[in-house]
C-alpha positions as CSV (number, residue, x, y, z in Angstrom):
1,X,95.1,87.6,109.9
2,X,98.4,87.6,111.2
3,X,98.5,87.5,115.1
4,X,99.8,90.2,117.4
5,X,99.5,89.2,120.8
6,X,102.7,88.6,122.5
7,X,101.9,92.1,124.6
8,X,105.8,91.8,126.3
9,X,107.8,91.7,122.6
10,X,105.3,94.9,121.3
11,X,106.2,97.0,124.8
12,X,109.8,96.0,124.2
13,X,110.2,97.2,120.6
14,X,108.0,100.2,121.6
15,X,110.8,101.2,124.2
16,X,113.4,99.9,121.7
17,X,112.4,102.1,119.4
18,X,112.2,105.4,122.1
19,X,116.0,104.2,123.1
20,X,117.3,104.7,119.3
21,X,115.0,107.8,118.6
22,X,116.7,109.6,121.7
23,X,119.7,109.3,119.6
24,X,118.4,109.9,115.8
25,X,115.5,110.9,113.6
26,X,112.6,108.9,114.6
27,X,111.1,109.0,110.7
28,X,113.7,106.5,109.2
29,X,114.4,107.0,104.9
30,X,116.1,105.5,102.0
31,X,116.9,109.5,100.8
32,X,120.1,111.4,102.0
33,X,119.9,111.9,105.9
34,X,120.6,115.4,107.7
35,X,122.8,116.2,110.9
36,X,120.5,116.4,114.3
37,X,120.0,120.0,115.1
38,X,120.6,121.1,118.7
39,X,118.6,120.4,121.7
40,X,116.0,123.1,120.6
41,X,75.8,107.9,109.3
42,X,74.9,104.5,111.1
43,X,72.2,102.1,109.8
44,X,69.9,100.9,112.9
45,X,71.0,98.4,114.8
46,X,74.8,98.5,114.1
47,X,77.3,99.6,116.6
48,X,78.0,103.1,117.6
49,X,80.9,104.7,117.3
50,X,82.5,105.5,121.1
51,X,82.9,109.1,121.4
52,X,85.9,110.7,120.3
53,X,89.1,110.5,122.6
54,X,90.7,114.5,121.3
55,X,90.4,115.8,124.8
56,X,93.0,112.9,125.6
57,X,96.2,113.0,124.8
58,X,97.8,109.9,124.2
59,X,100.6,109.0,126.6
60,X,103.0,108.1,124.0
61,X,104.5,111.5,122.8
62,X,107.4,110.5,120.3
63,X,110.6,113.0,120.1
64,X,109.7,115.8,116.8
65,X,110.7,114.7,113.7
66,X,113.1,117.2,113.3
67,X,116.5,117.0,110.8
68,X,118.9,120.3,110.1
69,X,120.0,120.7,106.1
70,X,123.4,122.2,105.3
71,X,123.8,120.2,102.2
72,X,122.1,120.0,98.8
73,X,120.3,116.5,98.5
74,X,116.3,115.6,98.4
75,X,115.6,114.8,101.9
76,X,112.4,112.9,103.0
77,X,110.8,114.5,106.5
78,X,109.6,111.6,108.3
79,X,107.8,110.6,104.9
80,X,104.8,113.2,105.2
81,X,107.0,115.1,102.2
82,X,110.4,115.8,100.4
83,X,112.5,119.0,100.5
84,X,114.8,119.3,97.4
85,X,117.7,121.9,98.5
86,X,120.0,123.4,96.2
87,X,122.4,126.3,98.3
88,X,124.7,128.4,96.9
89,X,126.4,129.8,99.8
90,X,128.3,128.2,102.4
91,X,126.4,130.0,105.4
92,X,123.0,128.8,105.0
93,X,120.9,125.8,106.5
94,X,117.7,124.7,106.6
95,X,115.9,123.2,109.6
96,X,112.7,120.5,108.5
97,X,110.1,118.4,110.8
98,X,106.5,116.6,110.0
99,X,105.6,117.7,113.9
100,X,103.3,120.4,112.8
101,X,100.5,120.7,115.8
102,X,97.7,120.1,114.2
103,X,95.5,122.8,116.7
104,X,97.9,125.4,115.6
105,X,97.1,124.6,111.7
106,X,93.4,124.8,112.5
107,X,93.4,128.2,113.4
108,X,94.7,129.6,110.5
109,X,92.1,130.4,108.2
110,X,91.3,128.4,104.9
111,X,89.7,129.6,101.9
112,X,91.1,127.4,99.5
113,X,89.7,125.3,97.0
114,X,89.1,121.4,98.8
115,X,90.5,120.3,102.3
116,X,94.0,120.5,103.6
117,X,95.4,117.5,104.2
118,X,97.4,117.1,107.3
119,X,99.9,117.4,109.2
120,X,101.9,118.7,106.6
121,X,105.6,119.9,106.7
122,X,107.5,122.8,108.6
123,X,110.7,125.0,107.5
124,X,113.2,127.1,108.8
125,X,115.3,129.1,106.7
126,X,118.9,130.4,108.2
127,X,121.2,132.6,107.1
128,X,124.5,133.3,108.9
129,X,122.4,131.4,112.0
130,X,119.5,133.9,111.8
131,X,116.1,133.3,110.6
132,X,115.4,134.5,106.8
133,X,111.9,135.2,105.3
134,X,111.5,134.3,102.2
135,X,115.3,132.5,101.4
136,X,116.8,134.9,98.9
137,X,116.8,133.4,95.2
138,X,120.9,134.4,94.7
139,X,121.1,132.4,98.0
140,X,119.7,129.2,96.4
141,X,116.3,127.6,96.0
142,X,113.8,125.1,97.9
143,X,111.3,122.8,96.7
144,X,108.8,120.7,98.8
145,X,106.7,117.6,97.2
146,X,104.1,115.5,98.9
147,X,102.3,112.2,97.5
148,X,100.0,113.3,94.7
149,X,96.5,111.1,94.9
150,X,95.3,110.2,91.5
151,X,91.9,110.8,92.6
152,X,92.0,114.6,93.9
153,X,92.9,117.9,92.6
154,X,96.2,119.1,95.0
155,X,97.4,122.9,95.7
156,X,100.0,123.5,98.1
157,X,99.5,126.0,100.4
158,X,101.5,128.0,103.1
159,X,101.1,130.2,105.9
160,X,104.4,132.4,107.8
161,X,105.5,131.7,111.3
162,X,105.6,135.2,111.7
163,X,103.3,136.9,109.6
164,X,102.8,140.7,109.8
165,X,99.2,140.8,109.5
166,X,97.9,137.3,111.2
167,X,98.1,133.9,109.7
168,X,96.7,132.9,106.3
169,X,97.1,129.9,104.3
170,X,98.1,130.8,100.8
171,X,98.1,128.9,97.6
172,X,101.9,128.1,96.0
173,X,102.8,127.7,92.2
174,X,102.0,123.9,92.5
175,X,102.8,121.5,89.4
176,X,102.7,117.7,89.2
177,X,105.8,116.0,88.8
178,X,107.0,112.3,88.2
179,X,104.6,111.5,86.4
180,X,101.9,112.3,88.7
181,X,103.1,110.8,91.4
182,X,104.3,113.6,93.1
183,X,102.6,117.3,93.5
184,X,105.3,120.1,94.3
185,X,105.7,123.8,94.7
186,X,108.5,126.4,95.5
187,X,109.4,126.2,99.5
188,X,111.6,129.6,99.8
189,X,109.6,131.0,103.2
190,X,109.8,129.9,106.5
191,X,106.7,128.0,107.5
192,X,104.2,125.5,107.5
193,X,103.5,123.8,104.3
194,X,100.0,121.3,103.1
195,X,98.4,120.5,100.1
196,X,94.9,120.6,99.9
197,X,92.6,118.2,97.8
198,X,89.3,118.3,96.3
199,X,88.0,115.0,94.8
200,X,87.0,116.0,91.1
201,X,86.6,113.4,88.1
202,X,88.4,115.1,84.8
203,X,87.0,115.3,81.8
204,X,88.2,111.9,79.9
205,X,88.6,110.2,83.4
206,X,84.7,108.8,84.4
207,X,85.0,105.2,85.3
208,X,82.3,102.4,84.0
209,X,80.3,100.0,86.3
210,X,82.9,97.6,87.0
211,X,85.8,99.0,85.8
212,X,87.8,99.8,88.9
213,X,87.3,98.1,92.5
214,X,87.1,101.6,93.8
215,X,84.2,102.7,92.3
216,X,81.6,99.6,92.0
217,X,78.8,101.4,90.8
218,X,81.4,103.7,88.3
219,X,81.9,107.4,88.8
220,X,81.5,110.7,87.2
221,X,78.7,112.9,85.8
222,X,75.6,111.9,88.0
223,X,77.2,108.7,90.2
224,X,79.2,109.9,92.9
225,X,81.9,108.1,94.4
226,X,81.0,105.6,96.8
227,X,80.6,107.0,100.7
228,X,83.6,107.5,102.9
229,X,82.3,106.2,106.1
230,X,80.2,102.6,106.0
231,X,78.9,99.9,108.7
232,X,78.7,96.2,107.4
233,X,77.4,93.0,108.8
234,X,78.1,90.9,106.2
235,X,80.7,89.4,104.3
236,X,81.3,90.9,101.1
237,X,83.6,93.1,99.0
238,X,83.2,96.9,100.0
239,X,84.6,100.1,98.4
240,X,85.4,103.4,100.8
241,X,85.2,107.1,99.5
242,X,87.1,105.9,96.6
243,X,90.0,105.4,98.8
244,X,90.2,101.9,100.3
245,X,88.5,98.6,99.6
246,X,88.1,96.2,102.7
247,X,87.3,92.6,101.8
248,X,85.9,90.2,105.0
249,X,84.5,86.8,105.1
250,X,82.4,86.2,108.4
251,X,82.7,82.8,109.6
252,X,80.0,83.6,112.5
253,X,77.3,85.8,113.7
254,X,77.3,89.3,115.3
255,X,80.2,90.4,113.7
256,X,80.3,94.4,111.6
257,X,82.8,96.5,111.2
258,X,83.3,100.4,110.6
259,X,85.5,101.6,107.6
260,X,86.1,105.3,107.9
261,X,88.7,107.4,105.5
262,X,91.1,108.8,107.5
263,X,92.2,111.9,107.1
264,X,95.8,112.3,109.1
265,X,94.7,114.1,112.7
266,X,97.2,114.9,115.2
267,X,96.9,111.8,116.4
268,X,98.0,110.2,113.0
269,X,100.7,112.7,113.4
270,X,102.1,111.6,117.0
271,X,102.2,108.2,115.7
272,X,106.0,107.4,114.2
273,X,107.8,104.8,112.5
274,X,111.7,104.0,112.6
275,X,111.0,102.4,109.1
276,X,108.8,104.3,106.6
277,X,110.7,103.9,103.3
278,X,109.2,106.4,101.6
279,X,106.1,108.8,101.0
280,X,102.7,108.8,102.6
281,X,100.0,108.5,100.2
282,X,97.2,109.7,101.9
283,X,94.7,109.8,102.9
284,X,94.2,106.2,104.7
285,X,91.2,104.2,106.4
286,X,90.2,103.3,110.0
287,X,88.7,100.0,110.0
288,X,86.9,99.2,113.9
289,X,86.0,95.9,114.6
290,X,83.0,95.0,116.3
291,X,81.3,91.6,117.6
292,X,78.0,91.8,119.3
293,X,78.1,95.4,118.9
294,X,81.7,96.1,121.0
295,X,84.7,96.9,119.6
296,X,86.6,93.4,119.7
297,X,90.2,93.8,121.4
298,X,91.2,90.8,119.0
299,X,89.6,89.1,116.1
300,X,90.3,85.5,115.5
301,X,90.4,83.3,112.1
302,X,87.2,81.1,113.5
303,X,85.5,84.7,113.7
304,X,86.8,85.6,109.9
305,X,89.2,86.8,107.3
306,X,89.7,90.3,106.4
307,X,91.9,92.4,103.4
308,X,92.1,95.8,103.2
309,X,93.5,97.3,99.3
310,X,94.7,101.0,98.4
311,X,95.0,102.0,94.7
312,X,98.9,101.3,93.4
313,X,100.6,104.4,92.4
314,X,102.0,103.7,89.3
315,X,105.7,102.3,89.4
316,X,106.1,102.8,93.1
317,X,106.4,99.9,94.9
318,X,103.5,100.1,97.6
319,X,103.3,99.2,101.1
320,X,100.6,99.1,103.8
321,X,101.3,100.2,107.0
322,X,99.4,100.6,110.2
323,X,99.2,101.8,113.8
324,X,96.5,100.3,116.2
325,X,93.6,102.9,117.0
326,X,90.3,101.4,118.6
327,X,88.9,105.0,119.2
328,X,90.4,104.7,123.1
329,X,94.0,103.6,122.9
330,X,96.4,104.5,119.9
331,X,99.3,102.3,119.8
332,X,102.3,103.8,117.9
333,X,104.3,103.2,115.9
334,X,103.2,102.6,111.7
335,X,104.3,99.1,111.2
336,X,105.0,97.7,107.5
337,X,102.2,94.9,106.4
338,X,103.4,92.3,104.0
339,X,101.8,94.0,100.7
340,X,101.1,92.4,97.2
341,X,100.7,94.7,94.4
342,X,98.1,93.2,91.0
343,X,95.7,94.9,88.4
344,X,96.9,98.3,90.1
345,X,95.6,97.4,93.3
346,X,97.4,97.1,96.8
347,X,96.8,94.6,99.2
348,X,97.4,93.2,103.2
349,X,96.2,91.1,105.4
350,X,95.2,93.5,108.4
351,X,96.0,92.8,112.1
352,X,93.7,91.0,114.4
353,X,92.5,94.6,116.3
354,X,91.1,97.9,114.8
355,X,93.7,99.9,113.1
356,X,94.3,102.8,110.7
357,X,95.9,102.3,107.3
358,X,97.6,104.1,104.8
359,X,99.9,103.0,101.9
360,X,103.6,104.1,101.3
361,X,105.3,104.5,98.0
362,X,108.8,104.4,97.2
């Protein structure tokens, strides 16, 4: 595993990258860029989890991911989703961020079909420099699209900044688009906007014994996909929720590890990248390392080898990022793994430290 332990060159590309966010979008992209707006269950024996850290905020708050459209153009918000804009008036603009607070979104109340998947993306429609709810259709049109995961049924859903009654999340027209890839839906009102997922095996779609590196054991009718949080202790091949395989070879004793799918919290949120070239597929994993049952600030090559694979979307060219989260300290930003792509499976070498993962797609 590659070695991250010159501590002075991480704090000075940490500050490096705080300098050039000061002075642009923090969320970098490869799509058309927008003006700045103004100033505005564990076996026996293996290691426990240490508790949760929510009550602490983490004391690296990156600038909002904020950009201001006045053009038509697909634009990617700091590559949670895309916003296709398409104006026909000259007075209009449209202001986008992937900042949504996460305690705000768990307020409103859900009824949907499956879970939402967060942090999702925010809007602002203007009109003549006032707020407009929903965008008028003789004005122009709106369309939002977030990575589509070949393994869950996706809705988009909305709720108003401003509603008239309370906060609800309501379902959107969704439809899948490029070939899968992407799941979209109209985005003509001002506020926040998430797809939800529900992990459903189609008709036609049940996988055999073997057959993906997934699902092991197969999946559909009575065998469930495999379980999204495990514990090992030994080396071996293991599948996650369907989501993530981790591969590790122990060269010594003591050693387990936690694999986790990770859903994006708000701490996934407040954790940027100055290079994310293009969507987020998630969800991702949190893999803890452990050695004599503590989380292990470091592993080493004479402790083992570890890989951690995400399923390829198809014709997107896949890469793994991370940020380092050992359940105390998260350590932003997502960083770019070197990624090799074979039999429709997606793979890195993972850092020497626990981390969360999640692939890109562009």
């Amino acid at each position: 595993m590659k070695k991250y332990i010159l501590f002075f060159v991480v704090i000075t590309l940490v500050v490096f990258s705080v300098l050039i966010a000061s002075t642009k979008p923090l969320w970098g992209s490869l799509l058309p860029t927008a003006t700045e707006p103004p100033a505005g269950e564990n076996a026996p024996g293996l290691p426990q989890e240490p508790a949760s850290p929510e009550s602490q905020a983490p004391a690296y708050i990156p600038p909002l991911t904020i950009v201001t459209i006045t053009g038509n153009g697909i634009y990617n918000i700091g590559g949670i989703c895309t916003i296709e804009v398409n104006f026909k008036a000259t007075d209009l603009q449209l202001i986008a961020d992937s900042e949504v607070p996460l305690e705000d979104s768990q307020k409103v109340p859900f009824s949907g079909v499956g879970d939402l998947l967060f942090p999702g993306c925010h809007f602002v429609h203007y009109k003549q420099n006032a707020i407009v709810n929903p965008m008028k259709t003789e004005d122009g049109s709106a369309k939002v699209c977030f990575g589509a995961s070949p393994f869950l049924l996706m809705t988009i859903y909305y709720y108003l900044d401003t509603p008239e009654t309370g906060r609800v999340w309501l379902p959107l027209p969704t439809t899948l688009e490029d070939d899968g890839r992407l799941v979209c839906a109209p985005a003509m009102f001002t506020g926040v906007y998430m797809p939800s997922g529900k992990y459903i095996i189609e008709p036609g779609t049940e996988k055999q014994p073997g057959e993906d590196l997934l699902f092991p054991n197969g999946v559909g009718g009575s065998v469930l996909p495999p379980p999204s949080k495990i514990t090992i202790n030994g080396s071996g091949s293991y599948a996650v929720g369907g989501i993530c395989l981790i591969r590790a070879d122990y060269k010594i004793t003591g050693l387990s590890d936690t694999i986790e799918v990770k859903y994006p919290t708000e701490d996934t949120l407040k954790v940027p990248s100055t290079a994310v070239d293009g969507l987020f597929f998630f969800p991702g994993c949190h893999v803890l390392h452990f050695r004599d049952l503590v989380i292990k600030d470091e592993m080493t090559r004479a402790e083992g080898d570890w890989q951690i694979c995400f399923a390829a979307i198809p014709d997107k060219v896949m890469t793994i990022y991370y940020y380092r989260d050992d359940m105390t300290d998260i350590t932003p930003p997502w960083v770019a793994l070197e990624t090799t792509t074979e039999n429709g499976i997606a793979c890195a070498d993972p850092v020497d430290f626990s981390a969360v993962y999640a692939p890109v797609g562009k």
